[in-house]
PDB file of N, CA, C and O in Angstrom:
ATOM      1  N   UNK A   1       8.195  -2.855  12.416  1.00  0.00           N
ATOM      2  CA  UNK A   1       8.676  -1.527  12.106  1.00  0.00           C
ATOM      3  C   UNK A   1       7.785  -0.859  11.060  1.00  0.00           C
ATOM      4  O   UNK A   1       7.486   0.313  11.290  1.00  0.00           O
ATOM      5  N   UNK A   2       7.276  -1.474   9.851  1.00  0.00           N
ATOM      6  CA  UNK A   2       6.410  -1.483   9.184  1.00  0.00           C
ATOM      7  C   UNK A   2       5.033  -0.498   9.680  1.00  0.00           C
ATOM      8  O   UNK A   2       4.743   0.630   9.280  1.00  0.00           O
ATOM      9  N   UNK A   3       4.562  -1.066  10.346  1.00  0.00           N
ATOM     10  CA  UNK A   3       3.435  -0.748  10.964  1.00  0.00           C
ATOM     11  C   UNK A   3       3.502   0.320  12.032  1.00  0.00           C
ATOM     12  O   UNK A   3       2.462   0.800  12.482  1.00  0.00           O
ATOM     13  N   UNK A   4       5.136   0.849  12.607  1.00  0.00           N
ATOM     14  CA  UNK A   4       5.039   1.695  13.799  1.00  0.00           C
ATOM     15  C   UNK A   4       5.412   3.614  12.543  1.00  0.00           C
ATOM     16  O   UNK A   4       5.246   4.808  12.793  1.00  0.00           O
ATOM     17  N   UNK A   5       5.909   2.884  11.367  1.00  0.00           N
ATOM     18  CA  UNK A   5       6.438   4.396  10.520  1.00  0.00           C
ATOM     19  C   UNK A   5       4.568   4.415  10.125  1.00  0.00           C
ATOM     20  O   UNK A   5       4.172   5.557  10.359  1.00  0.00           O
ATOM     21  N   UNK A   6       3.553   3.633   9.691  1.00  0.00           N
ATOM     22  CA  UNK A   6       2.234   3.782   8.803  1.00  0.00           C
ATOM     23  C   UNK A   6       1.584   4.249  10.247  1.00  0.00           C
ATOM     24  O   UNK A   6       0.672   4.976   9.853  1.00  0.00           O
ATOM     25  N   UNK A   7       1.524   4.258  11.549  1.00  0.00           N
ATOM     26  CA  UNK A   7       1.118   4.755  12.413  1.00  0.00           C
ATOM     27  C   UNK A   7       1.183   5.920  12.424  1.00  0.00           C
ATOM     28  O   UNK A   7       0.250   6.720  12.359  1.00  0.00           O
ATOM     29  N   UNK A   8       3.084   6.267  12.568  1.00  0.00           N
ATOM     30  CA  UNK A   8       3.089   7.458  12.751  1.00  0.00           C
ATOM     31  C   UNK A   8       2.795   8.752  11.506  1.00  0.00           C
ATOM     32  O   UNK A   8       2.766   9.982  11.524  1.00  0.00           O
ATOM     33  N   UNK A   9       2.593   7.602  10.401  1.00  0.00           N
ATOM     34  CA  UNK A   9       2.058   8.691   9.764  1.00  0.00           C
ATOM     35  C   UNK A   9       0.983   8.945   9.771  1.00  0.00           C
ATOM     36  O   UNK A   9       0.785  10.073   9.319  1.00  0.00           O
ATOM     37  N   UNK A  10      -0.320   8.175  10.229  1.00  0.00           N
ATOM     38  CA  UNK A  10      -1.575   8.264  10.107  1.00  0.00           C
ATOM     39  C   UNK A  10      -1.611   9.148  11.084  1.00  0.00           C
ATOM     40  O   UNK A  10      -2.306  10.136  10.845  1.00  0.00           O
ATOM     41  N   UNK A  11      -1.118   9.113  12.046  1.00  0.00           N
ATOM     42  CA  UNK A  11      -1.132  10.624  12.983  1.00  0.00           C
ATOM     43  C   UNK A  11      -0.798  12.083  12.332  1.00  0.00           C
ATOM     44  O   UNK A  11      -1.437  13.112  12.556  1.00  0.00           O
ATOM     45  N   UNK A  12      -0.006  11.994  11.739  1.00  0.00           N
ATOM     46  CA  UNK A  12       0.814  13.302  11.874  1.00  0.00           C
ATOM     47  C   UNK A  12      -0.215  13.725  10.575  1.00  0.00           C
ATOM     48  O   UNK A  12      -0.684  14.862  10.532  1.00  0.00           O
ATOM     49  N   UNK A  13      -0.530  12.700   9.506  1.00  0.00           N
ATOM     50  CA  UNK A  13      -1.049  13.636   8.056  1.00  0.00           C
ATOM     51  C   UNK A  13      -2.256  12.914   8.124  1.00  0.00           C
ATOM     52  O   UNK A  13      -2.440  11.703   8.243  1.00  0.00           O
ATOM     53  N   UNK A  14      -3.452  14.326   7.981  1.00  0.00           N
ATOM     54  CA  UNK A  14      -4.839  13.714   8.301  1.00  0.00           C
ATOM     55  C   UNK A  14      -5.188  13.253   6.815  1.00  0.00           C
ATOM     56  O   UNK A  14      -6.364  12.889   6.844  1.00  0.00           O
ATOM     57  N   UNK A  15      -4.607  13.094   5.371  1.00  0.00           N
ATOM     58  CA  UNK A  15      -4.774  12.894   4.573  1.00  0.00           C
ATOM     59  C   UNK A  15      -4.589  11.332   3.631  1.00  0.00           C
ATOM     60  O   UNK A  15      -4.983  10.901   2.547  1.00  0.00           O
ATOM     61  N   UNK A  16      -3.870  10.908   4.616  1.00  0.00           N
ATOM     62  CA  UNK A  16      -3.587   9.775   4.928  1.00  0.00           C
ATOM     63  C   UNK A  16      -4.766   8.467   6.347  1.00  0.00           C
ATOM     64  O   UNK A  16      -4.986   8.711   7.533  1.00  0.00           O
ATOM     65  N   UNK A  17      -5.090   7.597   5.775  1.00  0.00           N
ATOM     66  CA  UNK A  17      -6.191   6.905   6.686  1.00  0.00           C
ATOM     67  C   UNK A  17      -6.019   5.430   6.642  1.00  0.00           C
ATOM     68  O   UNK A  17      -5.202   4.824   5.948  1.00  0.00           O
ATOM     69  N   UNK A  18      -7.007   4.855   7.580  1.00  0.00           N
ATOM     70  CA  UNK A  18      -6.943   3.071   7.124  1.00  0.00           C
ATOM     71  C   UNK A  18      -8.405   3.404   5.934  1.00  0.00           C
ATOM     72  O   UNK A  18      -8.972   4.351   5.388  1.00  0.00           O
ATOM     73  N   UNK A  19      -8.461   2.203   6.015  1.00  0.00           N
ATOM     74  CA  UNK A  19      -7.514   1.056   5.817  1.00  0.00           C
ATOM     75  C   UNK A  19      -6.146   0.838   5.637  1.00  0.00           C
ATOM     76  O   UNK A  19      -5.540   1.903   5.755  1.00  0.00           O
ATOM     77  N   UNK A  20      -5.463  -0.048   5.414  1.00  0.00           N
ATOM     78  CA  UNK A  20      -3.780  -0.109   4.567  1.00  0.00           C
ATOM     79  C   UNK A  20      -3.983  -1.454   4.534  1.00  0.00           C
ATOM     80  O   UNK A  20      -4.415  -2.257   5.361  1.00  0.00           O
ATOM     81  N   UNK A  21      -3.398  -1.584   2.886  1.00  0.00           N
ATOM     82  CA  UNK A  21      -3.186  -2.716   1.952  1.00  0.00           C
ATOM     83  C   UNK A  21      -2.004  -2.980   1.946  1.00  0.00           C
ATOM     84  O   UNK A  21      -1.326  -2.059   1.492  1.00  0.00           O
ATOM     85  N   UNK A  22      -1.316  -4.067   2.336  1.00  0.00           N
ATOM     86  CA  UNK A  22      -0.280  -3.728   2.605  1.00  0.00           C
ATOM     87  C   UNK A  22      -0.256  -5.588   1.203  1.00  0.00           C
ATOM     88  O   UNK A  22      -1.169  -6.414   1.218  1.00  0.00           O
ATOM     89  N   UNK A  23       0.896  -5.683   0.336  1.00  0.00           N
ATOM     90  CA  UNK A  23       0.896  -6.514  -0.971  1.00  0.00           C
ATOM     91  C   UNK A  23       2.952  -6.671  -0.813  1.00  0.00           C
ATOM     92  O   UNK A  23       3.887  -5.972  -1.202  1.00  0.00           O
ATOM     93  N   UNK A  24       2.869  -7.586  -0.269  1.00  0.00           N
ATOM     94  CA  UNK A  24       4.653  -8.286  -0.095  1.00  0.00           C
ATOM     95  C   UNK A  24       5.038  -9.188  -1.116  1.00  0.00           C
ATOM     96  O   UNK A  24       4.381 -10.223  -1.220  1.00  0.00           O
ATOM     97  N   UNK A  25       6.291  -8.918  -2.138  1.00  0.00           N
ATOM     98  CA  UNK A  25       5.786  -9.881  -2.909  1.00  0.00           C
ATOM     99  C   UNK A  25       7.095 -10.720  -2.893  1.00  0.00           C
ATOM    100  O   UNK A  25       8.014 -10.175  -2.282  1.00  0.00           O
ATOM    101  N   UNK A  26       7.388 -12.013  -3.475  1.00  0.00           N
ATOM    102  CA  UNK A  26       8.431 -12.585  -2.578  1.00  0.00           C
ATOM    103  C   UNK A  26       9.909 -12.681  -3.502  1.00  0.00           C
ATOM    104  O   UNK A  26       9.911 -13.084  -4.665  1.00  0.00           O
ATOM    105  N   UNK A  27      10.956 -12.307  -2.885  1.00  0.00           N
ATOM    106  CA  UNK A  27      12.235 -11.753  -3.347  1.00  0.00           C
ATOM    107  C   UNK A  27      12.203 -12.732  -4.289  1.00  0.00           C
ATOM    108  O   UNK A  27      11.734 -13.870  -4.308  1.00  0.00           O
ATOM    109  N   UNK A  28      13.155 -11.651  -5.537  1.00  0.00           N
ATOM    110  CA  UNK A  28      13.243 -12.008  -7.024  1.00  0.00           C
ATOM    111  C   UNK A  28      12.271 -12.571  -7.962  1.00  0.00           C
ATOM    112  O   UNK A  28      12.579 -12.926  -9.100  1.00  0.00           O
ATOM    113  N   UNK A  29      10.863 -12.662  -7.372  1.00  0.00           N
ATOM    114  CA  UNK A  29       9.977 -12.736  -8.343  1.00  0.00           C
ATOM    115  C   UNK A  29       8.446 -11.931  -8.200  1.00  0.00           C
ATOM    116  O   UNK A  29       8.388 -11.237  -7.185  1.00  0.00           O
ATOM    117  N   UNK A  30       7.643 -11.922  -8.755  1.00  0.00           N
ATOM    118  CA  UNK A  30       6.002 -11.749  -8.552  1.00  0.00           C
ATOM    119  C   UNK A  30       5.193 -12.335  -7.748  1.00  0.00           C
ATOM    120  O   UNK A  30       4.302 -11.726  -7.156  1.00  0.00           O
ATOM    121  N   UNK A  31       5.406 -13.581  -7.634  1.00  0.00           N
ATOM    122  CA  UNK A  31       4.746 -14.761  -6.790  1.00  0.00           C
ATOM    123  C   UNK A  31       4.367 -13.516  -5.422  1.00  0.00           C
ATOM    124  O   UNK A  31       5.268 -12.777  -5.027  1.00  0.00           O
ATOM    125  N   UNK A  32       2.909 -13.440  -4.806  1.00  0.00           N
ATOM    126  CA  UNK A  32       2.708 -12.493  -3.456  1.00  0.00           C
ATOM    127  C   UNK A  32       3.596 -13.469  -2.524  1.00  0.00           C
ATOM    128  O   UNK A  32       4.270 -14.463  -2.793  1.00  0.00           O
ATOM    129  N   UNK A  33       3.308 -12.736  -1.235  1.00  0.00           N
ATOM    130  CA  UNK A  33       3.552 -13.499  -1.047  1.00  0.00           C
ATOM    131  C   UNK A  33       2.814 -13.464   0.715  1.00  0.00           C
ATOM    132  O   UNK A  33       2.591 -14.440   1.432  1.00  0.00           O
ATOM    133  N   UNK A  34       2.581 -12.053   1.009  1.00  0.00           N
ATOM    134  CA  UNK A  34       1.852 -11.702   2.180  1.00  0.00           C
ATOM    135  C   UNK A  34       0.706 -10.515   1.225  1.00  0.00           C
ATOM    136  O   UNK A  34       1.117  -9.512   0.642  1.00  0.00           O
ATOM    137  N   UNK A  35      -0.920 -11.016   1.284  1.00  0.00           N
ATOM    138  CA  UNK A  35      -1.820 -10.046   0.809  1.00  0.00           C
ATOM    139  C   UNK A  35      -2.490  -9.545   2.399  1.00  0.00           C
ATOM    140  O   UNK A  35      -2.621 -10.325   3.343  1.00  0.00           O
ATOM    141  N   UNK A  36      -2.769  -8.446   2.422  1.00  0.00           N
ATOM    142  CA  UNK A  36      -3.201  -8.001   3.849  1.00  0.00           C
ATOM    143  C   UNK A  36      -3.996  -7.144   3.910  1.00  0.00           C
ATOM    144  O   UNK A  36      -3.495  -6.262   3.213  1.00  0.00           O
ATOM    145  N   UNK A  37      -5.399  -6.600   4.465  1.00  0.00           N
ATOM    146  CA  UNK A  37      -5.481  -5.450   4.560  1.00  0.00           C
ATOM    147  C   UNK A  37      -6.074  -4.791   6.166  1.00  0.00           C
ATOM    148  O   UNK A  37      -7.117  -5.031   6.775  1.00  0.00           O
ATOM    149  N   UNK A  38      -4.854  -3.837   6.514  1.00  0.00           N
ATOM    150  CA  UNK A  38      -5.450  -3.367   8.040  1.00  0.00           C
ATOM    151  C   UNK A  38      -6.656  -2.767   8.151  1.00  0.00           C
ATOM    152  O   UNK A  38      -7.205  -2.157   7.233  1.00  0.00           O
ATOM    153  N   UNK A  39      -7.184  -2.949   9.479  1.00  0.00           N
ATOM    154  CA  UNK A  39      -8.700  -1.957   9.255  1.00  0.00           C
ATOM    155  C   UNK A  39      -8.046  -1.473  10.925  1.00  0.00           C
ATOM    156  O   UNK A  39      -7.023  -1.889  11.467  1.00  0.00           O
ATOM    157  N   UNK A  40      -8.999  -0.521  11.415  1.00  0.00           N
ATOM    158  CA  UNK A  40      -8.623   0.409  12.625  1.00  0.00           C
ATOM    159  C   UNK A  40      -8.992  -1.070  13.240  1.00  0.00           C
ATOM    160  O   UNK A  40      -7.901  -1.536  13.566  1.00  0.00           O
ATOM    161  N   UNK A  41      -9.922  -1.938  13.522  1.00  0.00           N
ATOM    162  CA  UNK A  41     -10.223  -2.669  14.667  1.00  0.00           C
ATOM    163  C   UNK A  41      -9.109  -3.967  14.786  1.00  0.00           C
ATOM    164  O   UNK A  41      -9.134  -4.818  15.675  1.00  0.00           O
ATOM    165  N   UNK A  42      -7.938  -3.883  13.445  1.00  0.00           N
ATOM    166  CA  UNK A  42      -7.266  -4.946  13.349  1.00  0.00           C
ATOM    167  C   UNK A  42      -6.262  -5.318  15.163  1.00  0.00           C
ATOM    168  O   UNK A  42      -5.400  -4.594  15.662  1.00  0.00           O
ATOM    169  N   UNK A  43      -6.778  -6.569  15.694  1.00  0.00           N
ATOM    170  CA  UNK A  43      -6.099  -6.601  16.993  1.00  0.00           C
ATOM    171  C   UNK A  43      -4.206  -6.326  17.061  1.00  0.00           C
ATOM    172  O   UNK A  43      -3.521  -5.788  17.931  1.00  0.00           O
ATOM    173  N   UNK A  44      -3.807  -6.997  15.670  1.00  0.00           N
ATOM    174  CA  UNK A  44      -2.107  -6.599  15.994  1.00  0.00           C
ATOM    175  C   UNK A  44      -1.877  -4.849  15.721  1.00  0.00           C
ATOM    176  O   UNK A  44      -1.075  -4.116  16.300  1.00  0.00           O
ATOM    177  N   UNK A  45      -2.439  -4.644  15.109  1.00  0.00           N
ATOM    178  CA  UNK A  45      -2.117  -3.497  14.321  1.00  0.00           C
ATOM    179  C   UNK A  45      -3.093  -2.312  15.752  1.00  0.00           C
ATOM    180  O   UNK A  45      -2.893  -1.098  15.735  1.00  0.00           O
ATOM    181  N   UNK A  46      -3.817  -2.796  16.557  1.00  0.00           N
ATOM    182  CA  UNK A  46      -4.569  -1.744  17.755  1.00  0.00           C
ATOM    183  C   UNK A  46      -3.034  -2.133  18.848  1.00  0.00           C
ATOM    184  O   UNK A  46      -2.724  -1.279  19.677  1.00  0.00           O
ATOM    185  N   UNK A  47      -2.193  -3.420  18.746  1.00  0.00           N
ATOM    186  CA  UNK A  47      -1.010  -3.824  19.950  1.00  0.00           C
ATOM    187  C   UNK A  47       0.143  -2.736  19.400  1.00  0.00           C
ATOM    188  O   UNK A  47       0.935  -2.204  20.178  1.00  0.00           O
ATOM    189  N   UNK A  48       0.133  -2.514  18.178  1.00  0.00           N
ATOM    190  CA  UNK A  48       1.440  -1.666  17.876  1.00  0.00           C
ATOM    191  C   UNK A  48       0.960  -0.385  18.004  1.00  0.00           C
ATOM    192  O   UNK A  48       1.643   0.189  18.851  1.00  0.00           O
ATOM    193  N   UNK A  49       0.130   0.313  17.573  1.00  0.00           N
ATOM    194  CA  UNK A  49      -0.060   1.475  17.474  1.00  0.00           C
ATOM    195  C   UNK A  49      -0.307   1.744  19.266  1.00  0.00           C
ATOM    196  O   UNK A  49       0.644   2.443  19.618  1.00  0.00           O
ATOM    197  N   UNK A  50      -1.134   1.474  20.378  1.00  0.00           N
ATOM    198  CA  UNK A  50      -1.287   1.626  21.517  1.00  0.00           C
ATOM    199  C   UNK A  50       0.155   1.625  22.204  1.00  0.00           C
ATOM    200  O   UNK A  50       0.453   2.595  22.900  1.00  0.00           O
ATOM    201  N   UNK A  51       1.251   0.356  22.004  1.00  0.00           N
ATOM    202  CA  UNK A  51       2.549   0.169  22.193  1.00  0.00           C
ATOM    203  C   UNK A  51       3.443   1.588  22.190  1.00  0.00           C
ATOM    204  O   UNK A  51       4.006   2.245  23.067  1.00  0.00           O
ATOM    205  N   UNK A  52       3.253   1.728  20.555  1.00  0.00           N
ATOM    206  CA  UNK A  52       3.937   2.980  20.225  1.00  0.00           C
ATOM    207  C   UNK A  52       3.820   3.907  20.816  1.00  0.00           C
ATOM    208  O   UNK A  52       4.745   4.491  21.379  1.00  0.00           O
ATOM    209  N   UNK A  53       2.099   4.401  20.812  1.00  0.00           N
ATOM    210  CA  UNK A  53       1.839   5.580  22.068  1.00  0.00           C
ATOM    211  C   UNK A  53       2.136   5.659  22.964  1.00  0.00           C
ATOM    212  O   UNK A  53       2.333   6.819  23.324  1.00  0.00           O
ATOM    213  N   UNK A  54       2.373   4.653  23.908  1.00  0.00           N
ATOM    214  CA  UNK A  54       2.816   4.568  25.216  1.00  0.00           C
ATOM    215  C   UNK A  54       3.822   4.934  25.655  1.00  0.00           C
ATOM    216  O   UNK A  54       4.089   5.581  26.668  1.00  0.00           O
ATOM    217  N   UNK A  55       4.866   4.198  24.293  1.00  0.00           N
ATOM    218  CA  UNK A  55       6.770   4.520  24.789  1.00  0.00           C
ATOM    219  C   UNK A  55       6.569   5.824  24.580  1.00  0.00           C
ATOM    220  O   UNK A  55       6.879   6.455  25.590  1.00  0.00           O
ATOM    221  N   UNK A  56       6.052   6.740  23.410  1.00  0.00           N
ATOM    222  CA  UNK A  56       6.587   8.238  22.998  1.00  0.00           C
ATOM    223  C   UNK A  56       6.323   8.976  24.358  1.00  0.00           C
ATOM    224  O   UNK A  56       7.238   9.645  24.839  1.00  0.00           O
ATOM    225  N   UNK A  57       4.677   8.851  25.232  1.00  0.00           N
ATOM    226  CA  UNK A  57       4.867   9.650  25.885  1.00  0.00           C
ATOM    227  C   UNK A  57       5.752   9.518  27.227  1.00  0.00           C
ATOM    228  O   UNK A  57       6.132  10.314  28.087  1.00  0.00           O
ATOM    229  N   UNK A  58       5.907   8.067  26.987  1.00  0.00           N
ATOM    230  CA  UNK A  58       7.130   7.814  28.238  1.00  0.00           C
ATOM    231  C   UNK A  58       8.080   8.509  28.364  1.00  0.00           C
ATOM    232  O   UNK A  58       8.421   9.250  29.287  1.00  0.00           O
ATOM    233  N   UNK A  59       8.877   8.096  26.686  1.00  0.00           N
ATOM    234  CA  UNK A  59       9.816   9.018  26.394  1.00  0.00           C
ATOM    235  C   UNK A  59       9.848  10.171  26.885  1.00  0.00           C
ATOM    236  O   UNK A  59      10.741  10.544  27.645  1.00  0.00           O
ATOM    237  N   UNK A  60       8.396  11.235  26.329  1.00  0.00           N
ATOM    238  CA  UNK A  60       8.670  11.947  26.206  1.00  0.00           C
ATOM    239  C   UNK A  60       8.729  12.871  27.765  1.00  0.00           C
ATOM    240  O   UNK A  60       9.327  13.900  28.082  1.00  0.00           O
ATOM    241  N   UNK A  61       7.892  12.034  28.441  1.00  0.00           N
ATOM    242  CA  UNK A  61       8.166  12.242  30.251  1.00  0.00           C
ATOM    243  C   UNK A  61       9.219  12.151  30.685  1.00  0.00           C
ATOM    244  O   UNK A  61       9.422  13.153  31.370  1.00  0.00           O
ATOM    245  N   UNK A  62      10.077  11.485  30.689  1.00  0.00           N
ATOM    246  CA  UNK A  62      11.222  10.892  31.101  1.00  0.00           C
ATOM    247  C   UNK A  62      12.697  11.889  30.615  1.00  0.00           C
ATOM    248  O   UNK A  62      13.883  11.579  30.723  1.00  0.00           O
ATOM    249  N   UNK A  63      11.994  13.330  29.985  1.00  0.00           N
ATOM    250  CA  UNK A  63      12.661  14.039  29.192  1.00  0.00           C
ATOM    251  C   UNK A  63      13.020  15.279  30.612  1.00  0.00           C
ATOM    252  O   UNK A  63      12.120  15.718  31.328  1.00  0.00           O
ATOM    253  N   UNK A  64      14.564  15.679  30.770  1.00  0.00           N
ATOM    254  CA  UNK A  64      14.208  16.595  31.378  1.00  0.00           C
ATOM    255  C   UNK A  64      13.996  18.130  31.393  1.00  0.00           C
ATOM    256  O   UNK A  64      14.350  18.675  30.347  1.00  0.00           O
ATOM    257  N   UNK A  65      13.599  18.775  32.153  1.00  0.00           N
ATOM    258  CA  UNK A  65      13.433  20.527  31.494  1.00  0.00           C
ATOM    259  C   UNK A  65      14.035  20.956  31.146  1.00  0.00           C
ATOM    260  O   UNK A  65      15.167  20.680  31.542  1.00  0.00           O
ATOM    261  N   UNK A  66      13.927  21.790  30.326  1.00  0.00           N
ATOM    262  CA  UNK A  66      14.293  22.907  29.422  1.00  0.00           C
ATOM    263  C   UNK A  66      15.437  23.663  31.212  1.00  0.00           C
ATOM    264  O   UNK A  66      14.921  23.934  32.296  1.00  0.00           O
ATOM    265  N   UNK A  67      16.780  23.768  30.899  1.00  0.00           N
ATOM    266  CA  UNK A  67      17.296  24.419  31.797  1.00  0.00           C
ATOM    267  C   UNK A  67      17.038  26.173  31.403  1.00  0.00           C
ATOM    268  O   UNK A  67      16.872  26.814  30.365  1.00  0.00           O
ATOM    269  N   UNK A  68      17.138  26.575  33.289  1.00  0.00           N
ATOM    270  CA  UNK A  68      16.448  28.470  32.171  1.00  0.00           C
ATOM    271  C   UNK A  68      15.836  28.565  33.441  1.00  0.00           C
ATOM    272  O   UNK A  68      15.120  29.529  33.710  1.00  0.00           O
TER     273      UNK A  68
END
């Protein structure tokens, strides 16, 4: 889920870009606990974002007309 809201924002605001650092640190203390950083060629992070694209315009096909 993480990765499908940092998608959709890298779309929508051109001010916003990759990389993403993404620093998890592990409940109730400091200890990290996931250090990460995405780049555009990252293979999970090209499966979600392509994923994502796919359903919206499904979705958004699958929508029907405007009655009128």
């Amino acid at each position: 889920l993480l990765l499908v809201s940092f998608d959709s924002t890298l779309k929508s605001n051109l001010s916003v870009g990759l990389p993403l650092d993404l620093l998890f640190l592990e409940k109730d203390s400091f200890k990290v606990g996931l250090n990460r950083r995405i780049a555009q060629d990252d293979p999970y992070y090209r499966t979600i974002s392509d994923g994502w694209s796919n359903a919206l315009k499904a979705a958004f096909a699958s929508l029907p007309d405007f009655p009128g």
